[in-house]
C-alpha positions in Angstrom: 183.1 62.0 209.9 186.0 62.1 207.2 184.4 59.2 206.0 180.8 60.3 205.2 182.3 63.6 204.1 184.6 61.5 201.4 181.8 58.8 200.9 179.3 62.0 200.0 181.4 63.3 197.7 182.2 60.5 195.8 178.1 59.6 195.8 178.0 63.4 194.1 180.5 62.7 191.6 178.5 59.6 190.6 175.1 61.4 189.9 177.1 64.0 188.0 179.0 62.0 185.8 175.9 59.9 185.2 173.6 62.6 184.5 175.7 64.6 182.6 176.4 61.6 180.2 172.3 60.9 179.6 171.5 64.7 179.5 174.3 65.1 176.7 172.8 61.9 174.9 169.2 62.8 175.1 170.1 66.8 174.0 171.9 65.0 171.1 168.3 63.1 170.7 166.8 65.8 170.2 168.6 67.4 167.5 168.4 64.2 165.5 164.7 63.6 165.9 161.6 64.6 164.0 160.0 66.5 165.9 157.8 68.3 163.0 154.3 69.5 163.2 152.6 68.7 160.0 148.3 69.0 160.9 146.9 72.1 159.1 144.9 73.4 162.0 146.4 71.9 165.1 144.8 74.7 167.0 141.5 74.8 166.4 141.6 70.5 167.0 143.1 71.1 170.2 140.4 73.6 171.2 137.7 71.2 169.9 139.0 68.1 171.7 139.8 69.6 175.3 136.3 71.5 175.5 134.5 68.6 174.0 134.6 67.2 178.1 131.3 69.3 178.2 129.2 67.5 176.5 129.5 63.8 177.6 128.2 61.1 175.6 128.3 57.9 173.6 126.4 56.7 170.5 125.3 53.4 171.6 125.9 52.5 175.7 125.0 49.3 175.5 128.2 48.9 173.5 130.3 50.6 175.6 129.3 49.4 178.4 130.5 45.3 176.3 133.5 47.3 175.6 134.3 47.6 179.6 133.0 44.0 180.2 135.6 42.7 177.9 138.5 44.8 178.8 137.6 44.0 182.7 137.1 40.3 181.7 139.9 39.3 179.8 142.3 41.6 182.0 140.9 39.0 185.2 141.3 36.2 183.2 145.2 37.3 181.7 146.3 38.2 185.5 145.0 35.1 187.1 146.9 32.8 184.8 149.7 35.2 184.7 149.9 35.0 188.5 149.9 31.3 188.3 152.6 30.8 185.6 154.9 34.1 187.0 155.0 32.5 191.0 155.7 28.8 189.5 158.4 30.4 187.5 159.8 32.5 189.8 160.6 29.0 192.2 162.7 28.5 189.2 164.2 31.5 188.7 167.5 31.0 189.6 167.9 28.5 186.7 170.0 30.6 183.6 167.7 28.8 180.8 164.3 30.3 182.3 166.2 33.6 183.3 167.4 34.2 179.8 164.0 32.7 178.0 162.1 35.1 180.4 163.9 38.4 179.5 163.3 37.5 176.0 159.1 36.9 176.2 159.5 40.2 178.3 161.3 42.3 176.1 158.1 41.7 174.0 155.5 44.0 174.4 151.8 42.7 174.3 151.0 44.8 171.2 153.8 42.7 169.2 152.2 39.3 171.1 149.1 40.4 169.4 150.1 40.9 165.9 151.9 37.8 166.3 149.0 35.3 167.6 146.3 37.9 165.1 148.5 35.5 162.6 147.9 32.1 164.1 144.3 32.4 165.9 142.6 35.6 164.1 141.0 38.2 165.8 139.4 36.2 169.1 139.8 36.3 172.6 142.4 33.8 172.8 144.6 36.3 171.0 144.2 39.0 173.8 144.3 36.2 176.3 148.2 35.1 174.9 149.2 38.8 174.4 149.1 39.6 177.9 149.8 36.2 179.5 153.0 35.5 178.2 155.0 39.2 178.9 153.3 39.3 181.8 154.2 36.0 182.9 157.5 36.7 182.6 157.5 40.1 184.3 155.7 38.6 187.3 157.9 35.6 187.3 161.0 38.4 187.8 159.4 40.5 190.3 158.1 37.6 192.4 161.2 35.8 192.6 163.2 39.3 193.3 160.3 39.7 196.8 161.0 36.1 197.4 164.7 36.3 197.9 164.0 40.0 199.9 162.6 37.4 202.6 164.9 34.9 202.4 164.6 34.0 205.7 165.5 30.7 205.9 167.9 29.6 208.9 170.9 28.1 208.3 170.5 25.2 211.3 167.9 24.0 209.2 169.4 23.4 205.6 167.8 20.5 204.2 165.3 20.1 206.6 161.8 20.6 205.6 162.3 22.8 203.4 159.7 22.9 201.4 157.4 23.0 204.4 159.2 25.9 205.9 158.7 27.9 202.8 155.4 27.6 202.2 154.4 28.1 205.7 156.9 31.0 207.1 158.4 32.6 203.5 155.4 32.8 201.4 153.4 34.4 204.4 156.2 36.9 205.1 156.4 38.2 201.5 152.6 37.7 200.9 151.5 41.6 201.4 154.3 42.2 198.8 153.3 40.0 196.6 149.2 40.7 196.4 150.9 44.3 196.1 152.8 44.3 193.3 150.4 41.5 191.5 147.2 44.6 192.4 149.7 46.9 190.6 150.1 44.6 187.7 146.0 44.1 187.3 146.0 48.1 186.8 148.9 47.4 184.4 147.0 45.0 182.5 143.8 46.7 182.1 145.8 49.5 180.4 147.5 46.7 178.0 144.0 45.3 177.7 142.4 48.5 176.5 145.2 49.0 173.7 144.2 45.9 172.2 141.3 47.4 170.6 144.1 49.3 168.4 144.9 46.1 166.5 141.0 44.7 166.5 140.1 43.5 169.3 137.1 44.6 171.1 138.5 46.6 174.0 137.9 50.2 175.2 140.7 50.8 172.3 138.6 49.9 169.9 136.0 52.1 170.3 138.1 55.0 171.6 140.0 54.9 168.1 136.8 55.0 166.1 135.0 58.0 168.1 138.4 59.5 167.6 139.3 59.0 164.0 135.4 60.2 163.4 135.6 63.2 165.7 133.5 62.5 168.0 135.6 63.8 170.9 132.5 63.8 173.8 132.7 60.0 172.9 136.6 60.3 173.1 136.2 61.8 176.8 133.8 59.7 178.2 135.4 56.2 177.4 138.6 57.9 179.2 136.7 59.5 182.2 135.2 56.0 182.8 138.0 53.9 182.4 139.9 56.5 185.0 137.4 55.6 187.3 137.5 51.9 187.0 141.5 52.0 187.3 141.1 54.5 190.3 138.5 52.4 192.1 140.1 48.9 191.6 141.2 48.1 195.5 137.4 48.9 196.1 135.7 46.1 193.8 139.0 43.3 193.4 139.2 42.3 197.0 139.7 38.8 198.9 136.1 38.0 198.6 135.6 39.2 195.4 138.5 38.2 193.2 137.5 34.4 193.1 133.7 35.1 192.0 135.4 38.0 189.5 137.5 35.5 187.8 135.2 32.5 187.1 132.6 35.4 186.3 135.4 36.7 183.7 135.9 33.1 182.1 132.3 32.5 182.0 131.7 35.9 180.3 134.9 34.9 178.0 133.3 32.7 175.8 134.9 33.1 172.3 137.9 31.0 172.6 137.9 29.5 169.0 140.2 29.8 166.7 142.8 27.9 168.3 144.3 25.1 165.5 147.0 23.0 165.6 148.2 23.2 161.9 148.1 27.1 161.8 150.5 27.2 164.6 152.5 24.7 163.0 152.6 26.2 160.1 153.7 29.4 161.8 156.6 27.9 163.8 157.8 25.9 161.3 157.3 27.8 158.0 156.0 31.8 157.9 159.0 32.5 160.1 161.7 31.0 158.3 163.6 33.2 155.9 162.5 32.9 153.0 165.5 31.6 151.2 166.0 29.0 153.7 162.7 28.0 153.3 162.9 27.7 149.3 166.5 26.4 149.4 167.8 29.2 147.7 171.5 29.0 149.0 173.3 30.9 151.6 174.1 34.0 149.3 170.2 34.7 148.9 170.1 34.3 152.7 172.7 36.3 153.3 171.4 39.2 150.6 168.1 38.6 152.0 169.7 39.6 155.4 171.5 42.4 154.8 168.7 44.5 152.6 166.6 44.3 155.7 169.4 45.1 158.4 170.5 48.2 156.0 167.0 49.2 155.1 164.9 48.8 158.7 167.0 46.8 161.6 169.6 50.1 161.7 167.5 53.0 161.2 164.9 51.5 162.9 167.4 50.9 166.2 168.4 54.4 166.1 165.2 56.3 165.7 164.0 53.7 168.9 166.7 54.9 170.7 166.6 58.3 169.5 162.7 58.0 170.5 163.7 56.2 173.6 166.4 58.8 175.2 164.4 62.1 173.9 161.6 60.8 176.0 164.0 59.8 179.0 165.2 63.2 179.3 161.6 64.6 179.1 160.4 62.5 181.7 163.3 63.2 184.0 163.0 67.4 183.4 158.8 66.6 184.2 159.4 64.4 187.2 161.6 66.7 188.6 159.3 70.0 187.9 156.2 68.2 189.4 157.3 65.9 192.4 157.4 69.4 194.7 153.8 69.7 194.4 152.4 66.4 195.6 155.1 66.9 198.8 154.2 68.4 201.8 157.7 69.3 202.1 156.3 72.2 199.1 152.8 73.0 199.4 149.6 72.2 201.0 146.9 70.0 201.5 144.3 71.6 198.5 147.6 71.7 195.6 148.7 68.4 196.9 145.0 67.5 195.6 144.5 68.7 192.3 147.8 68.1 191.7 147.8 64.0 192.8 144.7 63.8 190.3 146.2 65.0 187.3 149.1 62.8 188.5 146.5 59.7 188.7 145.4 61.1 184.9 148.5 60.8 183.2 149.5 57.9 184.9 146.4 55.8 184.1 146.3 56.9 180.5 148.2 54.0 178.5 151.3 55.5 176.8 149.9 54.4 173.3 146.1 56.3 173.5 148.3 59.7 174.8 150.3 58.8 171.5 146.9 58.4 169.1 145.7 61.6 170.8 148.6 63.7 170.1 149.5 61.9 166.8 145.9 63.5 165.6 146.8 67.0 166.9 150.4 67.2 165.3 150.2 64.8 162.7 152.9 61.9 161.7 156.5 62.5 163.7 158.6 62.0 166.7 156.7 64.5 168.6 153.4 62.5 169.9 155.7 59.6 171.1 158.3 61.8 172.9 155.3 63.5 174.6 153.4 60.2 175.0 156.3 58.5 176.8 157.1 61.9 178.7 153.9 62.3 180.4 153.4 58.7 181.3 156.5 58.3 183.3 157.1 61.6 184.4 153.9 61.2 186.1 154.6 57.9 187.8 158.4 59.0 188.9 157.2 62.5 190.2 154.3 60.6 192.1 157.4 58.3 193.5 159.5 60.9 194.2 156.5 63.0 196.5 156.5 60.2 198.6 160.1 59.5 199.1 160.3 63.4 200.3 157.4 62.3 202.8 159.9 60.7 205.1 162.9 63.4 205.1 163.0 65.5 207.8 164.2 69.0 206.9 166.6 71.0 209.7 164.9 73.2 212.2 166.6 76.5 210.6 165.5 75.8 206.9 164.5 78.4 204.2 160.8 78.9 203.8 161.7 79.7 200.0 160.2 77.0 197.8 163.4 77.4 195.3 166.0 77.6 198.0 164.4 74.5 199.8 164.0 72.9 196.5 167.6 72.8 195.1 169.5 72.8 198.0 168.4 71.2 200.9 165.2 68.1 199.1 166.8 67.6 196.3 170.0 66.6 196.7 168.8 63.9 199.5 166.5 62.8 197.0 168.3 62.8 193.7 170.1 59.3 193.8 166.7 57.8 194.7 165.1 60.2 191.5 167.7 58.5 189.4 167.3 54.9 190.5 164.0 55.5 189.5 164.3 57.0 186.1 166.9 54.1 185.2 164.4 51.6 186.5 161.9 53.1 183.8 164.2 52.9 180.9 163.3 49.9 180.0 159.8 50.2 179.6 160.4 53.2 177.7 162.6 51.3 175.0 159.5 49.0 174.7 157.1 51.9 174.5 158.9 53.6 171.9 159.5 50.3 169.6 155.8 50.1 170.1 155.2 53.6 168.8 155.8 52.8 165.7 152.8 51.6 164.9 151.0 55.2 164.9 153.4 55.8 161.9 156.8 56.5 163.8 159.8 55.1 162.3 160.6 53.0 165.0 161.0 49.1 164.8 157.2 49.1 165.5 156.8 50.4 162.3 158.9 48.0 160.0 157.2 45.4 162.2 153.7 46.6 161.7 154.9 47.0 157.8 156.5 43.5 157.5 153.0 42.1 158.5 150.8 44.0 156.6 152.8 42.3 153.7 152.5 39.3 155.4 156.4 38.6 155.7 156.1 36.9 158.8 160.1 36.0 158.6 160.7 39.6 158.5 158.5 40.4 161.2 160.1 37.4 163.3 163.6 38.9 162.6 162.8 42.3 164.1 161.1 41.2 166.8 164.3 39.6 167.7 166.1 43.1 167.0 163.4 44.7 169.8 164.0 41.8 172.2 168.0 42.1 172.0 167.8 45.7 172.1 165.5 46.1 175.5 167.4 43.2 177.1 170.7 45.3 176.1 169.8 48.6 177.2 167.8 46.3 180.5 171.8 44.9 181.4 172.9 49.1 181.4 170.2 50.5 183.5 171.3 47.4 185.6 174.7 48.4 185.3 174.0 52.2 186.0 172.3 51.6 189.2 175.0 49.2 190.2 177.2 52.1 189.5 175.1 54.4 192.0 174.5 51.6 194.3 171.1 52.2 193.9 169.8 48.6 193.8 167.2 49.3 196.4 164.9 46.5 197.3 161.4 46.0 195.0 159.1 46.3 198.3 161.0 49.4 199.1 161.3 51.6 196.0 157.5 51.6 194.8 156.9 47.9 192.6 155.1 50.5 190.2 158.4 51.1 188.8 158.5 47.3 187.0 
């Protein structure tokens, strides 16, 4: 009993000193970010936007309804190669090569694939195709091979011994739910990345949700969102295991503009556009290193620290939401018709891509930190508070508890849930550094926006250069949230924690 009293304790101290360090760094946040309101009449855009939802409708439906086809389509066709490429990789996993080349192409996210292939193929479906295949390779690759050594099952008597027969016929069918789990999860992921590829061209939902938006058609605005909630919502009814097969040859049937693709541009690319330029025109190692320097003085350093700034403003946001909204999904809280209403607006936020909450609030408050701190806030505050309502489904709460929502609240659910909340919020960290380097390319100062910058003066070795920055710079703070949960031995098992985190 001394034990648990002394181990509890020391689990108390842990959260404390953990959360007060990242509640002093993101209050610091936001004190150095710009958080400015610069729109002339952000009132009167608000009002016209929201009540715009009563009066659905859209220009031209048989273009909308291409615009679903393709983001359904080349989502299928992404995920089923993905899932390919991600469960060979993951029998590899353990090798430090693929490991360390893996959390670089993941550290990438698909917007910054996109610009990057928009340079080598042009504006086709192969570009959308590569964008989302390789990060999400990768990221299946990781979570696959994390499930697969959860069911390591493999008995010791028989080491060397059929081994490969004994995996694929008692391991892969152990882990199998798990896996069709997480790789469901991940088609929901990539129909979110898939519609944000219409914000650099591409003919997704993004495409034509930017242009009803930058023309004010907001009824347009509301029904491309309603619609593609319900397609996100309804997935587990129309991809099942006699559907997906017919869904993906349908999808690379439907796919048919794969041009583009030539040797010599990618050569080109590889070998030439993303070589500094000194070193390309032999102009010495001074140049190079002058060349260098203006660029990690000028864009690599401020555009770190307003990504971080970005990055831990909007961690602190999304822990104070997550906390203020998982009571009312619980039953712990409130009942069945709250828990309702408040699971759809849950489902809302959570299916909206961070990127098009971004556009929308970038057009209400104009040009500053604000839209991506509120972006990245509501997205993952969403996801966490959903989480955290059903981790409080399995407590069970003493027989003489307070009926007093606040009592109950802070000191009998939350503290048996709080090293699970923060697990969870570190576990999101990650993606919220690649959200916020991302950003940038609504006009945030991010490294999204030197990148975005660098190629619309076609300085592709700049570009290559920061893209390097934002890879070193997730995989860095990826290695801390490691580190932090570690710290509050709070490595829980992927099956067991929610895969939606990843």
């Amino acid at each position: 009993m001394m034990m648990t009293e002394k181990s509890s304790i020391m689990f108390a101290s842990k959260n404390a000193n953990i959360t007060l360090l990242f509640f002093l760094v993101g209050v610091v946040s936001f004190f150095l970010a710009d958080l400015e309101i610069s729109t002339v009449d952000t009132t009167s855009l608000v009002h016209n936007f929201f009540f715009s939802i009563t009066a659905l409708s859209f220009s031209n439906y048989t273009i909308l309804f291409e615009g679903f086809l393709n983001t359904i389509a080349i989502a299928i066709a992404s995920m089923s190669i993905s899932a390919i490429l991600g469960f060979f990789l993951a029998l590899f996993f353990s090798n430090m090569i693929v490991r360390i080349s893996l959390s670089f192409t993941r550290a990438i996210h698909e917007l910054f694939w996109a610009l990057i292939f928009l340079q080598i193929f042009g504006l086709n479906t192969l570009t959308a195709i590569l964008a989302i295949i390789i990060p999400y390779s990768a990221i299946l690759a990781k979570v696959y091979a994390e499930i697969l050594e959860e069911h390591d099952i493999f008995p010791k008597e028989l080491e060397g011994k059929n081994r490969i027969s004994f995996f694929f016929f008692t391991k892969i069918p152990d882990a199998f739910p798990h896996l069709i789990d997480y790789t469901l999860y991940r088609f929901e992921c990539a129909l979110r990345s898939t519609a944000i590829l219409g914000f650099v061209g591409i003919t997704t939902l993004g495409y034509y949700l930017s242009s009803s938006f930058m023309q004010g058609y907001y009824h347009e605005v509301w029904m491309i969102l309603i619609l593609f909630y319900i397609v996100v919502a309804t997935i587990r009814l129309w991809v099942t295991k006699y559907s997906f097969i017919p869904l993906i040859i349908a999808s690379f049937v439907y796919l048919d503009d794969f041009s583009g693709f030539n040797a010599s541009n990618l050569w080109r690319f590889v070998s030439s556009d993303i070589v500094p330029h000194p070193i390309r025109n032999d102009l010495g190692f001074d140049a190079t290193l002058n060349w260098f320097s203006k660029i990690f003085s000028n864009e690599i350093v401020p555009g770190v620290v307003n990504t971080l700034v970005v990055t831990q403003l909007a961690l602190l946001l999304t822990a104070l939401l997550a906390l203020a909204l998982f009571p009312l999904v619980s039953t712990k809280f409130f009942k069945a018709p709250t828990r309702l209403i408040s699971h759809i607006v849950l489902v809302v936020l959570r299916s909206t891509p961070e990127y098009i909450l971004a556009y929308i609030f970038l057009q209400m408050f104009g040009p500053s930190m604000l839209p991506a701190a509120l972006a990245l806030m509501l997205h993952n505050g969403s996801i966490i508070a959903h989480l955290m309502g059903k981790e409080t489904q399995v407590l069970k709460l003493r027989p003489d508890i307070t009926k007093r929502r606040t009592e109950k609240y802070f000191y009998e659910v939350l503290p048996r849930v709080y090293n699970q909340f923060l697990a969870f919020l570190f576990y999101r960290w990650e993606i919220i550094m690649r959200e916020s380097a991302i950003l940038g390319l609504l006009g945030v100062a991010t490294l999204g926006f030197y990148i975005d910058s660098a190629i619309a003066d076609f300085r592709l070795d700049k570009m290559f250069l920061l893209l390097l920055v934002t890879a070193l710079l997730n995989i860095g703070i990826d290695l801390i949230s490691k580190k932090v949960r570690e710290y509050l031995h709070s490595n829980q098992a992927i099956t067991s924690c929610g895969c939606s985190l990843k």
